[in-house]
mmCIF file of the N, C-alpha and C atoms, coordinates in Angstrom:
data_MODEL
# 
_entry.id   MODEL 
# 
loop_
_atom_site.group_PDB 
_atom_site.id 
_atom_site.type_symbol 
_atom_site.label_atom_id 
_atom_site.label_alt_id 
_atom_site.label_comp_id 
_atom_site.label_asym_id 
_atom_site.label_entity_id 
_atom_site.label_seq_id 
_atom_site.pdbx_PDB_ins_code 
_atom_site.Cartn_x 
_atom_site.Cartn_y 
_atom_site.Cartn_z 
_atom_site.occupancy 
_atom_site.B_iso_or_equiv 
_atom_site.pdbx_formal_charge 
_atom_site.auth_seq_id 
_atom_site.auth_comp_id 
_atom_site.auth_asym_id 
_atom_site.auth_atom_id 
_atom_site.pdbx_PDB_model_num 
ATOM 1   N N  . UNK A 1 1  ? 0.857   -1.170 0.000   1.00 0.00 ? 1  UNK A N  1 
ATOM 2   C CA . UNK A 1 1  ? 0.000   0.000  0.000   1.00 0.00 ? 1  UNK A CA 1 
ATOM 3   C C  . UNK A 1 1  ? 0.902   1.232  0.000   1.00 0.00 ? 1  UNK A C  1 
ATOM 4   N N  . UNK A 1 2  ? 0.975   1.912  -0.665  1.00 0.00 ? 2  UNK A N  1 
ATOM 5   C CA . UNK A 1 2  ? 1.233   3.130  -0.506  1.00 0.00 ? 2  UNK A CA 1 
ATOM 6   C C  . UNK A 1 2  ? 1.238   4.386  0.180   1.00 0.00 ? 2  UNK A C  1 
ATOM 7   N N  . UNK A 1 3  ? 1.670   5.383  0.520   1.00 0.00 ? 3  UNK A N  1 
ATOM 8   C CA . UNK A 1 3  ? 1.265   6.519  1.380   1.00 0.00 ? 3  UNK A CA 1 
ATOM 9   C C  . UNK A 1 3  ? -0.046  7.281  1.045   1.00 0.00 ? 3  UNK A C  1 
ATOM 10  N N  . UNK A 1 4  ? -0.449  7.729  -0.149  1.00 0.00 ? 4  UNK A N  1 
ATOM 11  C CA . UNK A 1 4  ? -1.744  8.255  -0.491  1.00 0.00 ? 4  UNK A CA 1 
ATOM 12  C C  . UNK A 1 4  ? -2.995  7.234  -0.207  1.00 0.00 ? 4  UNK A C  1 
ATOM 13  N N  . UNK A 1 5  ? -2.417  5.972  -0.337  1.00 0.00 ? 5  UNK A N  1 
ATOM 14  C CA . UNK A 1 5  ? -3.414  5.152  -0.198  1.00 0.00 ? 5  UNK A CA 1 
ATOM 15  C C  . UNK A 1 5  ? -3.834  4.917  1.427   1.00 0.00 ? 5  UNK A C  1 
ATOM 16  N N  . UNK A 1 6  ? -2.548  4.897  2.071   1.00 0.00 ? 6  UNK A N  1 
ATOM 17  C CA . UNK A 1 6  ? -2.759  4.815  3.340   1.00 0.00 ? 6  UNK A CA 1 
ATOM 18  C C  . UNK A 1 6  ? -3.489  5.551  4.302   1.00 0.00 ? 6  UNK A C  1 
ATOM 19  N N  . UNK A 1 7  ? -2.955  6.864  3.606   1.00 0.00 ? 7  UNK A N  1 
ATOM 20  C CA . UNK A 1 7  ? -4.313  7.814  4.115   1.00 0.00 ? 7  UNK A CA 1 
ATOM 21  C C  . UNK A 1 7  ? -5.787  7.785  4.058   1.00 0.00 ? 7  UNK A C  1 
ATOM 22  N N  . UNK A 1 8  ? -5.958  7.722  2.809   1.00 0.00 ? 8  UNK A N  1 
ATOM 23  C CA . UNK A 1 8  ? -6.988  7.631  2.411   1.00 0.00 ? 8  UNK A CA 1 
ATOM 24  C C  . UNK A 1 8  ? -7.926  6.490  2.992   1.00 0.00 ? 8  UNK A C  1 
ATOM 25  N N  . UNK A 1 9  ? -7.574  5.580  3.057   1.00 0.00 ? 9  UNK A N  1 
ATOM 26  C CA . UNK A 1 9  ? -7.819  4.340  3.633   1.00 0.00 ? 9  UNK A CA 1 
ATOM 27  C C  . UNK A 1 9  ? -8.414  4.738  5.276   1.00 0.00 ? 9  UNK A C  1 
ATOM 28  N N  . UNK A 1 10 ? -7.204  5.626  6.280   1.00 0.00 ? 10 UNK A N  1 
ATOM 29  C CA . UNK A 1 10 ? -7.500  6.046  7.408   1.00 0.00 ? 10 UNK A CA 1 
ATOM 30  C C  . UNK A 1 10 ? -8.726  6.915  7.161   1.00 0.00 ? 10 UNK A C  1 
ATOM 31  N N  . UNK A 1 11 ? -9.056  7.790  6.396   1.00 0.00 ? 11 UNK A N  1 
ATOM 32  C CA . UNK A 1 11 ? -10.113 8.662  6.478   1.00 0.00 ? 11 UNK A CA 1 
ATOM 33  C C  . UNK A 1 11 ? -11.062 8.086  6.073   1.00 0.00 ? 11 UNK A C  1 
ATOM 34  N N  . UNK A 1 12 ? -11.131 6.556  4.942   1.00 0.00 ? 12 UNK A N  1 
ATOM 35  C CA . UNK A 1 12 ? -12.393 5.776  5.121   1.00 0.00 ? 12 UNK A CA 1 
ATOM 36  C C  . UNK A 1 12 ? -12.707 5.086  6.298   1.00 0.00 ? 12 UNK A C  1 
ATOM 37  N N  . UNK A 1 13 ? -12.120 4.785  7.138   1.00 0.00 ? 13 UNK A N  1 
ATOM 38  C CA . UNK A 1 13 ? -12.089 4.056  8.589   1.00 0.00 ? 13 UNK A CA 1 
ATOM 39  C C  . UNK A 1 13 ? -12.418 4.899  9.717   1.00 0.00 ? 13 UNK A C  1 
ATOM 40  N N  . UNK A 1 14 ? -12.137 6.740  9.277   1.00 0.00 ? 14 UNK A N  1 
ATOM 41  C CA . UNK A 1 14 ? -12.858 7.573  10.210  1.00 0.00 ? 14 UNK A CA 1 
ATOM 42  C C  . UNK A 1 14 ? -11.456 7.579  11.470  1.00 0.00 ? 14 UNK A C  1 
ATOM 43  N N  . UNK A 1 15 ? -10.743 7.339  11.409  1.00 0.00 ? 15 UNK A N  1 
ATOM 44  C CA . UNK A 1 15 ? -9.595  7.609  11.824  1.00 0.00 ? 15 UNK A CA 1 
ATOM 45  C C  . UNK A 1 15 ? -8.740  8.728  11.915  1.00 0.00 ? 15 UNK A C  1 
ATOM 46  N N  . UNK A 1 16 ? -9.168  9.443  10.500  1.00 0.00 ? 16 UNK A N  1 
ATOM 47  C CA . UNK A 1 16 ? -8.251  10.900 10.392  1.00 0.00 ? 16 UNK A CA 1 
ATOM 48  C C  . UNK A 1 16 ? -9.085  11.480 9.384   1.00 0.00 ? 16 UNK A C  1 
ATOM 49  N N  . UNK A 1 17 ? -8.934  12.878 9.808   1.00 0.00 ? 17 UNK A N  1 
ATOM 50  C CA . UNK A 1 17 ? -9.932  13.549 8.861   1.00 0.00 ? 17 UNK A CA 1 
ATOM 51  C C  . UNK A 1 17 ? -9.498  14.241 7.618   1.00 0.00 ? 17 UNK A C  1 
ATOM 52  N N  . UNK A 1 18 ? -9.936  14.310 6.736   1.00 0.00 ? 18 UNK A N  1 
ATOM 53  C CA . UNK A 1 18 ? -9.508  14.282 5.591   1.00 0.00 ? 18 UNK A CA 1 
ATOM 54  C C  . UNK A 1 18 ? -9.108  15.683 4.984   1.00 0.00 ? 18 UNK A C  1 
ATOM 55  N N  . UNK A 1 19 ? -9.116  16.885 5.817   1.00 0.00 ? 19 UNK A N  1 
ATOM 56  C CA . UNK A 1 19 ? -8.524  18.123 6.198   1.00 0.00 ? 19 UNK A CA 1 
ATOM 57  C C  . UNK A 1 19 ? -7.483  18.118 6.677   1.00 0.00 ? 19 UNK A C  1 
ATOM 58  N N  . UNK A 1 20 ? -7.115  16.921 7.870   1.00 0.00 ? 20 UNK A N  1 
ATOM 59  C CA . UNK A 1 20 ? -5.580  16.778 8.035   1.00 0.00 ? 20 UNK A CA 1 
ATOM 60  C C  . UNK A 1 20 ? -4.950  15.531 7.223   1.00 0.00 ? 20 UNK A C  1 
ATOM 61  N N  . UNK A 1 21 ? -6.057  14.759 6.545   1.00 0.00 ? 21 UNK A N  1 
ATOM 62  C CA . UNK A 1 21 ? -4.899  14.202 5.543   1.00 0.00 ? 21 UNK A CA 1 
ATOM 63  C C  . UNK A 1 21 ? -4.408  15.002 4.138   1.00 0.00 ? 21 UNK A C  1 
ATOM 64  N N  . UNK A 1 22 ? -4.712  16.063 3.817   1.00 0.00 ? 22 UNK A N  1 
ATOM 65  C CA . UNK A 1 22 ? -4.576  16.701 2.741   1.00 0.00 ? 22 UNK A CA 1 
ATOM 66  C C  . UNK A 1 22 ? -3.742  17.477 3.283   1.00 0.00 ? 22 UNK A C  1 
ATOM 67  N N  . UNK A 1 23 ? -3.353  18.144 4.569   1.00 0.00 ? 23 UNK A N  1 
ATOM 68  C CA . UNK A 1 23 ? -2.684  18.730 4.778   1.00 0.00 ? 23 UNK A CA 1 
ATOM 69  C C  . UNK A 1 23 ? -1.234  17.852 5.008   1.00 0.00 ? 23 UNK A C  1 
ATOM 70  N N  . UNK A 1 24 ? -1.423  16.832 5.291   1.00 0.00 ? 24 UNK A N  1 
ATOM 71  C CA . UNK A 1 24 ? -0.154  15.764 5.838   1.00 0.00 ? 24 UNK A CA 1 
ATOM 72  C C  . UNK A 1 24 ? 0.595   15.802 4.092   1.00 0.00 ? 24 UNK A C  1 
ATOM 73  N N  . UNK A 1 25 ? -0.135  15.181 3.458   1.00 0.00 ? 25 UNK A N  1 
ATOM 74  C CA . UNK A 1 25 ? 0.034   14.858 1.799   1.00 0.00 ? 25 UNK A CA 1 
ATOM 75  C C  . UNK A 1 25 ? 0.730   15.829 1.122   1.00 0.00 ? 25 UNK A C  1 
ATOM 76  N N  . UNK A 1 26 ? 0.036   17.272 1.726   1.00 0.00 ? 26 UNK A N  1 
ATOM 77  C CA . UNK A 1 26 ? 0.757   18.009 0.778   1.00 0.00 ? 26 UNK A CA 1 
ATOM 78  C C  . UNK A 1 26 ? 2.403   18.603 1.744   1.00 0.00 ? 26 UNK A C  1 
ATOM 79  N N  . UNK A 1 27 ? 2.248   18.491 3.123   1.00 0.00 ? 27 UNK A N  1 
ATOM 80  C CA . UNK A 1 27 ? 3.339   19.035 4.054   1.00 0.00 ? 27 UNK A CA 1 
ATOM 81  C C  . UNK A 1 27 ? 4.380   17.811 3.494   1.00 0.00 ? 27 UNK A C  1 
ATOM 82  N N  . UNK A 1 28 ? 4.021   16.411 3.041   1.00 0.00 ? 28 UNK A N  1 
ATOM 83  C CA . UNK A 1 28 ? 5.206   15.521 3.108   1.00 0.00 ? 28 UNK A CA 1 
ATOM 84  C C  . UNK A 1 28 ? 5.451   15.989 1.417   1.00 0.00 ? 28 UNK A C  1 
ATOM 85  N N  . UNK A 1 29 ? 5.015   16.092 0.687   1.00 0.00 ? 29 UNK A N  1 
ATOM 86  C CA . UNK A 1 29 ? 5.503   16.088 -0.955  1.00 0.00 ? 29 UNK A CA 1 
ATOM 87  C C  . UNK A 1 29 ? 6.465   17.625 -0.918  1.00 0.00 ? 29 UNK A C  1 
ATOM 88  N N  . UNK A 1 30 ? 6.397   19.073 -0.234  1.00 0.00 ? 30 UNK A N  1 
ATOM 89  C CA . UNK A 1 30 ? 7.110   19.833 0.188   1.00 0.00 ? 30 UNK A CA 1 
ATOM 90  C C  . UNK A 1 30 ? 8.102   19.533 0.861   1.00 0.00 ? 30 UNK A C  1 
ATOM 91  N N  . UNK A 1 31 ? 8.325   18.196 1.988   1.00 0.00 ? 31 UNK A N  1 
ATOM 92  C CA . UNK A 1 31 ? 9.320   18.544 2.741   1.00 0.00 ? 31 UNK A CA 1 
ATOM 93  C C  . UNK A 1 31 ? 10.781  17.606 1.892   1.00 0.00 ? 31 UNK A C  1 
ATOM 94  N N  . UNK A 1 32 ? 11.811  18.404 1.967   1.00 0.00 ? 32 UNK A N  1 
ATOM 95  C CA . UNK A 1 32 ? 12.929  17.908 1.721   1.00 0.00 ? 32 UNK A CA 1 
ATOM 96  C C  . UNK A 1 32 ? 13.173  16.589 1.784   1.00 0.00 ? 32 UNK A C  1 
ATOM 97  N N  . UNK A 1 33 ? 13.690  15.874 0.642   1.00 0.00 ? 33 UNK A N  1 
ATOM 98  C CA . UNK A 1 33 ? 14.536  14.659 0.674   1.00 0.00 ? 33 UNK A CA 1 
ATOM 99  C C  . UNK A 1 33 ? 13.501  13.693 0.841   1.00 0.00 ? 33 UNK A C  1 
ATOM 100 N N  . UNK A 1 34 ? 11.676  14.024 0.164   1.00 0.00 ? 34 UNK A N  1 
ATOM 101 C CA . UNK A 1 34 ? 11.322  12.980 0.258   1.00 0.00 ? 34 UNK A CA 1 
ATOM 102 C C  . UNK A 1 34 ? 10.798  13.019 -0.966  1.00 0.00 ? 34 UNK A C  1 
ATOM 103 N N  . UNK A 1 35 ? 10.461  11.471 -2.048  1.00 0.00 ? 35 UNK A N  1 
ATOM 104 C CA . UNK A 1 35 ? 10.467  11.115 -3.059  1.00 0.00 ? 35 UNK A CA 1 
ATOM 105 C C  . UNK A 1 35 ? 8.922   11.469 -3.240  1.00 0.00 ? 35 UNK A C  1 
ATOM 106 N N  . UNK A 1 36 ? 8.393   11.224 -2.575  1.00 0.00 ? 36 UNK A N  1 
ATOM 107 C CA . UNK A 1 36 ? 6.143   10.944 -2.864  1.00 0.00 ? 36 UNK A CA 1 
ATOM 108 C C  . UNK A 1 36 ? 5.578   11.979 -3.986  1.00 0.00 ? 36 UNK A C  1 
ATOM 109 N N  . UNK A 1 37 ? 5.306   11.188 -4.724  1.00 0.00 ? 37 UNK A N  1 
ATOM 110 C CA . UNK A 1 37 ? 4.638   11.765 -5.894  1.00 0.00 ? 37 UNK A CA 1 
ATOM 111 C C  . UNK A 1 37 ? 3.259   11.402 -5.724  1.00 0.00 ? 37 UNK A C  1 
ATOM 112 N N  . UNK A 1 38 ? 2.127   12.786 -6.083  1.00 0.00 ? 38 UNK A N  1 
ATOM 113 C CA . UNK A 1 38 ? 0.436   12.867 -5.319  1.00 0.00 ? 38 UNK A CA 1 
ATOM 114 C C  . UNK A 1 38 ? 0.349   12.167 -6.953  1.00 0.00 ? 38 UNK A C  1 
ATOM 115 N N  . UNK A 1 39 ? -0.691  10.927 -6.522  1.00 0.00 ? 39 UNK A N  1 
ATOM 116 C CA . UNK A 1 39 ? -1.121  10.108 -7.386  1.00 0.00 ? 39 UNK A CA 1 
ATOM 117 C C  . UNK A 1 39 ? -2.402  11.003 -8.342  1.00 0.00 ? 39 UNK A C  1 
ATOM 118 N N  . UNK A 1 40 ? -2.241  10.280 -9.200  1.00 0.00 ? 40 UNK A N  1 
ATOM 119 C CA . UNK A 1 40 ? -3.453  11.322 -9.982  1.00 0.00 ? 40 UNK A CA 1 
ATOM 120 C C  . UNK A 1 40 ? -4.553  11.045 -9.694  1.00 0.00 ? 40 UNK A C  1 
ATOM 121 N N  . UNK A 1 41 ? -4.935  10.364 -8.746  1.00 0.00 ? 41 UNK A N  1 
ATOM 122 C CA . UNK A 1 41 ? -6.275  10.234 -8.460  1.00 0.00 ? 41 UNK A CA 1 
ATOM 123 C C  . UNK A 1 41 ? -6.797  11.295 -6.895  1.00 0.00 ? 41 UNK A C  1 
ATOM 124 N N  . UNK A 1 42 ? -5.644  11.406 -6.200  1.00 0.00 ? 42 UNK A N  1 
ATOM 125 C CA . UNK A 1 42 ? -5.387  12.184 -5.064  1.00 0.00 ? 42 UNK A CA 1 
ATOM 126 C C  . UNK A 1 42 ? -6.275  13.363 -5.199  1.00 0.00 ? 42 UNK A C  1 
ATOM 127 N N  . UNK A 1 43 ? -6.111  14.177 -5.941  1.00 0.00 ? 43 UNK A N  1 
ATOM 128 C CA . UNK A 1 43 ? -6.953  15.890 -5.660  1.00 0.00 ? 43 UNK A CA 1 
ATOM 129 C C  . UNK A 1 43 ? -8.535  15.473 -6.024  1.00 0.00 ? 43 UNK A C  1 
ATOM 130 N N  . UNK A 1 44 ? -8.793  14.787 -7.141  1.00 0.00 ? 44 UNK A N  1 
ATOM 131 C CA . UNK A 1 44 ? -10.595 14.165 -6.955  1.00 0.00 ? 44 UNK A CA 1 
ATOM 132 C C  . UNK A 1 44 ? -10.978 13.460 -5.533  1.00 0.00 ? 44 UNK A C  1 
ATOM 133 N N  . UNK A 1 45 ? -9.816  12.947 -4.933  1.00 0.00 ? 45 UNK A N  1 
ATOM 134 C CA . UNK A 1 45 ? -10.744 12.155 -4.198  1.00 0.00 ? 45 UNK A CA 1 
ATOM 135 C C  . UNK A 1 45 ? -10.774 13.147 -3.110  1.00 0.00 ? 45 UNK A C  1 
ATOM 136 N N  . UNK A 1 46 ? -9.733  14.189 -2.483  1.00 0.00 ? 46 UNK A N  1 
ATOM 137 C CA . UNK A 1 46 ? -9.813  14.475 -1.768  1.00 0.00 ? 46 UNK A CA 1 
ATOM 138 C C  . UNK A 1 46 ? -10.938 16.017 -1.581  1.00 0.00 ? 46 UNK A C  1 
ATOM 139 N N  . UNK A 1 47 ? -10.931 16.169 -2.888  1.00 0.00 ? 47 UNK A N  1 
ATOM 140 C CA . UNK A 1 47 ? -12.930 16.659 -3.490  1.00 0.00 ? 47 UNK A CA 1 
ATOM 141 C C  . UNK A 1 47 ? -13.929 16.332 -3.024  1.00 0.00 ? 47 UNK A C  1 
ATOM 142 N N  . UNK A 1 48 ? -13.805 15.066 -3.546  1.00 0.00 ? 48 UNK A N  1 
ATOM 143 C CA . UNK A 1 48 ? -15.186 14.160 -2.929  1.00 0.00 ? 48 UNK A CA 1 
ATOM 144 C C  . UNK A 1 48 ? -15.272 13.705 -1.560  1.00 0.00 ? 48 UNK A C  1 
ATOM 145 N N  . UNK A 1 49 ? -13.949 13.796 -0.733  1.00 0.00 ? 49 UNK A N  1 
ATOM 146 C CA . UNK A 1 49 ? -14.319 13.736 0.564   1.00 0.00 ? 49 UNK A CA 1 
ATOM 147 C C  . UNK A 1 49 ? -14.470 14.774 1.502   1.00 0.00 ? 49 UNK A C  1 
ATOM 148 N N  . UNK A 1 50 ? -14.125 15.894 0.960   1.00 0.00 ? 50 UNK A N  1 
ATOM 149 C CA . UNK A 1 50 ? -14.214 17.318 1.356   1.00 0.00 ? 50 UNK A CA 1 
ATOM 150 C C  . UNK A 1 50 ? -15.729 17.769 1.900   1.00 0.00 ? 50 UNK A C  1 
ATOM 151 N N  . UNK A 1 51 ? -16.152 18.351 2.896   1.00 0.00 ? 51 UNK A N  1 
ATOM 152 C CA . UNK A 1 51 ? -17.150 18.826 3.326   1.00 0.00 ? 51 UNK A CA 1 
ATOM 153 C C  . UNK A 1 51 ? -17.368 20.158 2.383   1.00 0.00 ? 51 UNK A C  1 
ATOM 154 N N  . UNK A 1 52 ? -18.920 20.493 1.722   1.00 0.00 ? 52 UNK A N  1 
ATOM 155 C CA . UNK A 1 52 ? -18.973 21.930 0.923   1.00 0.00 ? 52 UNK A CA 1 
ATOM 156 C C  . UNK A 1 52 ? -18.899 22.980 1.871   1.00 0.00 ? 52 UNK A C  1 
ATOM 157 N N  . UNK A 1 53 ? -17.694 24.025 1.114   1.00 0.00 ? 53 UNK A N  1 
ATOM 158 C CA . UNK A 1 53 ? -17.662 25.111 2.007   1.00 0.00 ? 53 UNK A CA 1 
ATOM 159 C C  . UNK A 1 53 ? -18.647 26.424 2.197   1.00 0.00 ? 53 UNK A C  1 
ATOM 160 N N  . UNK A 1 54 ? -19.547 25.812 1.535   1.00 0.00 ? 54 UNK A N  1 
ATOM 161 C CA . UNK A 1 54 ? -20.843 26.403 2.012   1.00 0.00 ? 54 UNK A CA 1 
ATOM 162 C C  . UNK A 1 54 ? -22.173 25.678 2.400   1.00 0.00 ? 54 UNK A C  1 
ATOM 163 N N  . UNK A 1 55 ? -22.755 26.645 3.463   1.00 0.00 ? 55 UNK A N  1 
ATOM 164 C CA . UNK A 1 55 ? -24.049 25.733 3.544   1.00 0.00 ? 55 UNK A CA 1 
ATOM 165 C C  . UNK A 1 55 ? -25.034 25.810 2.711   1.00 0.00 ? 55 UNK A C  1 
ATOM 166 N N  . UNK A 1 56 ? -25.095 26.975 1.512   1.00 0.00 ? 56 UNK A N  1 
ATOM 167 C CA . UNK A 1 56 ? -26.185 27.323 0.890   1.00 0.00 ? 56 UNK A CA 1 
ATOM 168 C C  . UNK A 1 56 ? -25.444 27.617 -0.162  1.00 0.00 ? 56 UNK A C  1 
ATOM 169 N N  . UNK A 1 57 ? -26.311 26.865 -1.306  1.00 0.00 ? 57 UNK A N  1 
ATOM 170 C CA . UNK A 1 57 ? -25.838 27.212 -2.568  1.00 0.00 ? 57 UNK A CA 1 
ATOM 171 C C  . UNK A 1 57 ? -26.189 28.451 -3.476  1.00 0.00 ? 57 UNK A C  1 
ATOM 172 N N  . UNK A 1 58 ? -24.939 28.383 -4.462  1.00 0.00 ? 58 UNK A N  1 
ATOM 173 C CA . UNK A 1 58 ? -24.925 29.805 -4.575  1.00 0.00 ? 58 UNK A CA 1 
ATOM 174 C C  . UNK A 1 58 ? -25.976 30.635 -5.722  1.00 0.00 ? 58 UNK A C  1 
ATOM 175 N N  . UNK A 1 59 ? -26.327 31.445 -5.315  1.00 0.00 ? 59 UNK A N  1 
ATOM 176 C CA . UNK A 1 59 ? -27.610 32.283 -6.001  1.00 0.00 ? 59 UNK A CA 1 
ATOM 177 C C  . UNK A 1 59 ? -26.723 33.190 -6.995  1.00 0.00 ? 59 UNK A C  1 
ATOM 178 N N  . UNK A 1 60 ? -27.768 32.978 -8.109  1.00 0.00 ? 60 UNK A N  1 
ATOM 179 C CA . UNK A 1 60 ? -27.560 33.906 -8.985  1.00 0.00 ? 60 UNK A CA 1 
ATOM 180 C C  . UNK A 1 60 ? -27.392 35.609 -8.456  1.00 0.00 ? 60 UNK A C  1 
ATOM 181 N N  . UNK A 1 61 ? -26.767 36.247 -9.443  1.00 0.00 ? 61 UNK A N  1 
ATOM 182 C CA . UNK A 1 61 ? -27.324 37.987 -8.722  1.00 0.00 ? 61 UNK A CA 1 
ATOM 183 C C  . UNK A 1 61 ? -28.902 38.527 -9.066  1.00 0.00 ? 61 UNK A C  1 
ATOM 184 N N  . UNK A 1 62 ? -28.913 39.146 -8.446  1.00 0.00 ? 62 UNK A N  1 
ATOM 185 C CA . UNK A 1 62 ? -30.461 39.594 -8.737  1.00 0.00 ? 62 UNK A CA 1 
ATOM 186 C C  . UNK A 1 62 ? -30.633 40.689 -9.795  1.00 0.00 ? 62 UNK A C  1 
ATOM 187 N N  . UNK A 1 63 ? -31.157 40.434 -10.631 1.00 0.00 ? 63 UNK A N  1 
ATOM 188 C CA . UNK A 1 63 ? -31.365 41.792 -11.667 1.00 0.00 ? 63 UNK A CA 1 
ATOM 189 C C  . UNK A 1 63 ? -31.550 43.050 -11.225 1.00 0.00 ? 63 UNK A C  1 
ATOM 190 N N  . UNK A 1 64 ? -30.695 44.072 -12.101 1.00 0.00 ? 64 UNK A N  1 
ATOM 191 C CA . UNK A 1 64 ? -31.018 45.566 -11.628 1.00 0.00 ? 64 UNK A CA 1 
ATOM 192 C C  . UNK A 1 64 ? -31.914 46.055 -12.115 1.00 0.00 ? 64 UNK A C  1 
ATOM 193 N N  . UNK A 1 65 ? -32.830 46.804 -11.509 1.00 0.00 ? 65 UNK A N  1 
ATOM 194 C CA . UNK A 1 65 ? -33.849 47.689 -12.110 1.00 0.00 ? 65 UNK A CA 1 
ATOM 195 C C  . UNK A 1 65 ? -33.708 49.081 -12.232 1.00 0.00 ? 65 UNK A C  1 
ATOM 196 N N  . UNK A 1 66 ? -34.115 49.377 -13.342 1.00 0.00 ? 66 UNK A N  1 
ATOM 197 C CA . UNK A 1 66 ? -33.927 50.962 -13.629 1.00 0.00 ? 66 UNK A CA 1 
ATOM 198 C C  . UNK A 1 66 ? -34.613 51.994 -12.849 1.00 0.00 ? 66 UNK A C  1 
ATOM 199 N N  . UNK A 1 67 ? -33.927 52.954 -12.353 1.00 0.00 ? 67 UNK A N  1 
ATOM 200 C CA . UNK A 1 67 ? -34.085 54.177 -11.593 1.00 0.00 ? 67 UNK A CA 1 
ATOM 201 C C  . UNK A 1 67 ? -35.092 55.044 -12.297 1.00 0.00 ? 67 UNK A C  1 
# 
């Protein structure tokens, strides 16, 4: 298993939340002298496990009316 996988795996098990595994993922691919390359499946999934950062979706603008 791999490191992306490993995570991922923990945040299906409810173990770690998937705000600090995205943050772990991306702090280890930054830190010096380590090899981990983010799999291409990595940024979708961590999409789809992402909570929406809103509670209400977003509204059009409202038309202007003339003065």
């Amino acid at each position: 298993m791999g490191f992306f996988q490993f995570l991922a795996e923990l945040v299906d098990l409810g173990a770690l939340d998937v705000s600090v595994a995205g943050q772990v993922a991306e702090d280890t691919v930054k830190a010096s002298g380590v090899t981990a390359r983010v799999p291409l499946w990595w940024p979708d999934w961590i999409l789809s496990h992402s909570p929406p950062t809103s509670s209400s979706p977003p509204r059009a603008p409202e038309p202007r009316g003339e003065s």
